[in-house]
N, C-alpha and C positions, 0 to 999 in steps of 0.2 A: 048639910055639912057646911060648914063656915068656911069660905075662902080666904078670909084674910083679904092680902094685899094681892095674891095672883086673883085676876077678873077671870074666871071660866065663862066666855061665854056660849060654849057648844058644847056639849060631850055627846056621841055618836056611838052610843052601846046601850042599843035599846034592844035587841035579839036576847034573850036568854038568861034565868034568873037566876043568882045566887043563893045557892042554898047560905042558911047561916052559919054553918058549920063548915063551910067549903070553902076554899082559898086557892085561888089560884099561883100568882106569883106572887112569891114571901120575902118582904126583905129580910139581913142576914139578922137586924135586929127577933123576929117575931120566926123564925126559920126552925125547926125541930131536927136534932140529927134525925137520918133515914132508919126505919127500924130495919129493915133488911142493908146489910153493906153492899155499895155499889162496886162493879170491876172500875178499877183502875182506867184513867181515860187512853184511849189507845193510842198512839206517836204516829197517828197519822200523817203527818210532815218528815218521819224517817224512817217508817218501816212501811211496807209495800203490804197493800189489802188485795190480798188475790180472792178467789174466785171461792174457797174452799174455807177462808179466815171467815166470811160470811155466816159459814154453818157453825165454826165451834167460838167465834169469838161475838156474843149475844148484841142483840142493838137495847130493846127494849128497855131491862134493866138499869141501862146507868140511864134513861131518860125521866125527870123528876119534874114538881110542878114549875122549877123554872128554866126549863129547857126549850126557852122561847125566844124567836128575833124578834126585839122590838124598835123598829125604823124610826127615827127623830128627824122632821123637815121641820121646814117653817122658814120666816123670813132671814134673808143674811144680817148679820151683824150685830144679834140681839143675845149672843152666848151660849148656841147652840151645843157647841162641842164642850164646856164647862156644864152641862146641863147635861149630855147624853153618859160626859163620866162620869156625872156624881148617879146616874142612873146604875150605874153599869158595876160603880162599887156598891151601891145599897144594897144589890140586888144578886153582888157576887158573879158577875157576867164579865164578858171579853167585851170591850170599846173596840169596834174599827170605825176609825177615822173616814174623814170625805177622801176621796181619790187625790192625788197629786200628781203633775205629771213626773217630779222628783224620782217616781219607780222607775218612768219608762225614757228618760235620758241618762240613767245613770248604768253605766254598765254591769256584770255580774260581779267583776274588780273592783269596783269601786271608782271606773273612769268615767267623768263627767262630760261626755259627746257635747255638750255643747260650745263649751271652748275653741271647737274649728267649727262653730257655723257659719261665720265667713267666708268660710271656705266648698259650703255645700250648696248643691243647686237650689234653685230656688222652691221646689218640689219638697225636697229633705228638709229647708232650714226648721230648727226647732221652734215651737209656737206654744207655750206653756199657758198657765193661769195669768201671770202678770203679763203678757203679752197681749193675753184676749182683754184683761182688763183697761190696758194703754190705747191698743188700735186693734176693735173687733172684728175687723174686716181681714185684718194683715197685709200684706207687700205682693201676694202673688196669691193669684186665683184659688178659690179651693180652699186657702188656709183655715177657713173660720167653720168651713164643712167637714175637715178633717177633725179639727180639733174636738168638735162636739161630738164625732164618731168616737172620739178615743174614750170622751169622759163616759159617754156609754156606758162602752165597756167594761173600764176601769170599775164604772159602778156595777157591773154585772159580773165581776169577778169579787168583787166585797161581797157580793149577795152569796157568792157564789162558796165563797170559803166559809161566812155565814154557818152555811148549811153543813157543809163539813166539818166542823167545831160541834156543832151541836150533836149531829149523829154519833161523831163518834169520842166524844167527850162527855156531851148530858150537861154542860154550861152554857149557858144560855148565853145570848150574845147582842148588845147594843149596838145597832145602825146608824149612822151619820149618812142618810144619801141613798138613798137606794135605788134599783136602777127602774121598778115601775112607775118612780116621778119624775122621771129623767125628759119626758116627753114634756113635760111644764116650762123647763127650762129650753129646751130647742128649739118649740114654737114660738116664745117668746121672741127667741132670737130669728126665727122666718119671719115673723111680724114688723120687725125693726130691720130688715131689709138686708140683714150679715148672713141668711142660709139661701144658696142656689133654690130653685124647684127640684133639678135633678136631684139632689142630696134628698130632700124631704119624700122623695118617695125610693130614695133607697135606704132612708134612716126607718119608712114605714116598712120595708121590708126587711131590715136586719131586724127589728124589733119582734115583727111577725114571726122568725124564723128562731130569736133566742129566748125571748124574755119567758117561755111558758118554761123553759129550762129549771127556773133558781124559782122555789118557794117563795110565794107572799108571806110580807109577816105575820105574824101573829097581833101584834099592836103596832099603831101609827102613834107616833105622838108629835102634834102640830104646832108649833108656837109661833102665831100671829104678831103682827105688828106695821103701824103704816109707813107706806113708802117715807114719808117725812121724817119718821122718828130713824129709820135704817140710813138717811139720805145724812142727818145728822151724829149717830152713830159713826158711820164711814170716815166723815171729816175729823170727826175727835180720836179717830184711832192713831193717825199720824203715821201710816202706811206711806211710803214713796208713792207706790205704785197706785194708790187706791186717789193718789188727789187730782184733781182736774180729770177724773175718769168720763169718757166719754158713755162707758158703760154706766155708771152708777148714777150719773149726773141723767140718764135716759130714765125719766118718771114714767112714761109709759110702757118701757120695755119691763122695770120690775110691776110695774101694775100689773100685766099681762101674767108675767111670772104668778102671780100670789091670787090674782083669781082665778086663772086655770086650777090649782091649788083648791080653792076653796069652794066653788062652783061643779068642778067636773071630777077632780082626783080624789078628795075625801072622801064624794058623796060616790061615788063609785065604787071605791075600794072595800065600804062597810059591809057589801055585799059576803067580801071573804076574809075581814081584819077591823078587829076592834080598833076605833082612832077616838082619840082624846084630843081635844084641840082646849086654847088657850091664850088669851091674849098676853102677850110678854111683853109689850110695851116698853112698861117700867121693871124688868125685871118680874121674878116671880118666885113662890116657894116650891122649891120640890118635895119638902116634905107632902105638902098637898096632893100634887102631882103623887106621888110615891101610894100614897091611901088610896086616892082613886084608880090607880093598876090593879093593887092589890083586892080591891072591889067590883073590878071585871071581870066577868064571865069569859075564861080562854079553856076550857075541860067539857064544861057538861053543852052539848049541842045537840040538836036534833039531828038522827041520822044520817038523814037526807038533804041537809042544809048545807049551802056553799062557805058559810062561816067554816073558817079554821079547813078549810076539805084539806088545802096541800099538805097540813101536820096531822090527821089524822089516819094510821096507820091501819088499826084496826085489830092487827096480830105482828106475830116479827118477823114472819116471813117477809109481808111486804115491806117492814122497817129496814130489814135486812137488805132489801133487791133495793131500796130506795138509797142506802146508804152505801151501796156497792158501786152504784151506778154515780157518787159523785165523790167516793174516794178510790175509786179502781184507778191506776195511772192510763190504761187504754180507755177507760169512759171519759175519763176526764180530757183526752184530747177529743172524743167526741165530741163530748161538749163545746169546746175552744171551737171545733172544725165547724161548729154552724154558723159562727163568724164568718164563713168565706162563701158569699152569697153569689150566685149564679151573673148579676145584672153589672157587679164589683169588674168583670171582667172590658165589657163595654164604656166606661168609666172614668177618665182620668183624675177624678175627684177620688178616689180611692185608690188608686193603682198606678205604680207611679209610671212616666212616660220611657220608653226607653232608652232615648239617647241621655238623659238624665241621671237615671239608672246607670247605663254605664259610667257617666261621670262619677256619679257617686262610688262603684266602684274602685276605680284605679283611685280616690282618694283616700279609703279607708286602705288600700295596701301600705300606703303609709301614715296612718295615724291609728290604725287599729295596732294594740296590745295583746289582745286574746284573741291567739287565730285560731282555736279548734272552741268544742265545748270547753265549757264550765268543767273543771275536774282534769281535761286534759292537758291543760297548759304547763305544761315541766316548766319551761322559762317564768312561770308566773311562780313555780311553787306545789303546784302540783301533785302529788303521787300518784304516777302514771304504771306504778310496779306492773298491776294487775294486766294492764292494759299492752305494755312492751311485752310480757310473757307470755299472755292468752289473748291477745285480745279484747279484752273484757271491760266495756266502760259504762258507766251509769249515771245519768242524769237527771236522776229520781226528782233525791230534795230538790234543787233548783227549779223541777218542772214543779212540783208538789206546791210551792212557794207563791208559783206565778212570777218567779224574777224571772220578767222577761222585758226589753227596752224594745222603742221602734227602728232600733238598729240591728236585731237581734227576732228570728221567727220563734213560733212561741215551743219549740222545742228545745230551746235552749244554745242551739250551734248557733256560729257565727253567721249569721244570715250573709255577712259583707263576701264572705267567701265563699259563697255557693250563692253565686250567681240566680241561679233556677229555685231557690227556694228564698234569694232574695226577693226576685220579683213576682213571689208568690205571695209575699206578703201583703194582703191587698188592703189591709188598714191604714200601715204606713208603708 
């Protein structure tokens, strides 16, 4: 097959062969309506999957040959996220984006917490993307350990809704980021001297304790490129924040980055996920790219093989119980709850100290806006009807969403005002 101007120089889907008549992911151009009609994809973001929805409302069914995640890494600044969309339209799939901390400073209002960081201890003050990219280290101890704790996560809830989309929708969904390469980027940063010890082996236990949570992809798609061409890239973007980066300007730090990548995370990962890798240097075709998905082996496996195991169902009972367990509103705080690791509590790298805490505290009595749930706020707007008559209030969507900030525990109350499930918040 002729490359053209994209260089393939790896592809990593040597397990299992194409029948010729069998297709896996189809783009929308070569795509066939279904001859049986699929159910309607269900509102899991606003209607509640209880225990009993399992049995009459089917999984199997609406899932079709492109009801795959396919994760997009590769080096920064080569057009990754213009790549994962054009993927994601070809192929008729949901785009989620890399993380940003934009979710988790901004309140359920629409209030932007960071406006009084001056005003927060030094434990609290906010520490986002262009922050780590200015001073990796930050102003006060921990900073650079917390922050990599968050993007984690951040990435393990992408993964995590991921999955949710696709169970119970049957669309397949494009990755930017995902949270099994998350460890490429952290080491990187222990290597270059910005991650505690303590952190790195509680990052190796929160990992331990989540990541088997959220499905591997189904496809990896890698687009290489060398530190100099990214280093150049960076400069011509004309970012504030990106110029004089201490971080970008660190050739060994992204070195670290892209051969962990290349060396341990591809060659590993083949085990359970087809990865297509690709030099991107100069740009590339996705048409290319696109042929060569569609010429991967994601369907026909040997039984017993660890390819593809997390998607392979088998029957839809266990489709069913797999799709219960990460749309059910009570699993799903299961899942959240393995975040709050046993070692978190010993820790001030995770947990904040408590005369700080209290600082922080009596500060949010006057700057905070929403003093109950999401839903409860009359003063904000609210329709508290249900709630003043019966008592009856619901936090569904918002939990459903993941809107939730580091100001804010992840059930959605006002963390600032319950003291005790404040300082249970052991992430931030």
């Amino acid at each position: 097959m002729a490359l053209n101007s994209t260089k393939l120089f790896r592809i990593l889907n040597t397990r299992g062969v194409t029948p010729l008549c069998q297709r896996t992911i189809v783009s929308k151009a070569l795509r066939e309506p279904p001859m049986i009609e699929k159910p309607a994809p269900y509102p899991y973001l606003e209607k509640k999957f209880r225990y009993f929805t399992q049995l009459t409302d089917r999984t199997t069914p609406r899932l079709d040959e492109n009801s795959k995640l396919i994760a997009v890494e590769g080096a920064h600044c080569i057009g990754k996220t213009d790549f994962a969309k054009e993927l994601a339209e070809e192929f008729e799939m949901l785009y989620i984006g890399p993380p940003t901390h934009e979710d988790i400073f901004i309140g359920p209002y629409g209030v932007d917490y960071r406006k009084w960081n001056d005003m927060y201890p030094p434990w609290f003050k906010c520490f986002g993307e262009k922050d780590f990219l200015q001073n990796p280290m930050g102003d006060y101890e921990g900073t650079c350990d917390r922050y990599h704790a968050r993007v984690y996560q951040m990435k393990w809830i992408n993964q995590f809704r991921a999955m949710q989309h696709i169970l119970n929708t049957g669309q397949g969904v494009v990755l930017e980021g995902c949270a099994n390469a998350d460890y490429c980027h952290f080491n990187a940063a222990y290597q270059a001297g910005w991650i505690q010890d303590e952190m790195k082996l509680l990052y190796a236990s929160l990992s331990k304790n989540t990541l088997f949570h959220v499905f591997k992809p189904n496809l990896i798609v890698y687009l290489d490129a060398p530190v100099d061409v990214v280093q150049k890239n960076l400069k011509a973007g004309g970012n504030e924040w990106d110029k004089d980066s201490p971080v970008w300007n660190n050739t060994q730090y992204l070195n670290n980055i892209y051969n962990e990548y290349k060396k341990n995370f591809l060659r590993d990962m083949q085990e359970y996920s087809r990865v297509l890798v690709y030099d991107w240097s100069d740009g590339g075709d996705t048409e290319v790219v696109i042929e060569d998905i569609e010429a991967t082996e994601l369907d026909m496996i040997e039984m017993y093989s660890n390819q593809q195991k997390d998607w392979r169902f088998g029957d839809e009972v266990v489709a069913a119980q797999k799709r219960y367990q990460c749309t059910n509103a009570l699993w799903v705080e299961k899942k959240l709850n393995t975040f709050l690791i046993d070692e978190a509590d010993y820790s001030q790298i995770l947990r904040s100290p408590p005369d700080q805490t209290r600082e922080m505290i009596d500060i949010f009595r006057h700057v905070s806006q929403d003093r109950y749930a999401p839903g409860a706020n009359k003063h904000l707007g609210d329709n508290t009807l249900m709630m003043d008559l019966f008592g009856m209030h619901s936090d569904f969507e918002n939990k459903q969403a993941f809107k939730m900030n580091r100001f804010f525990n992840r059930s959605g109350d006002a963390a600032i005002s319950n003291p005790t499930e404040f300082a249970a918040n052991r992430l931030e």
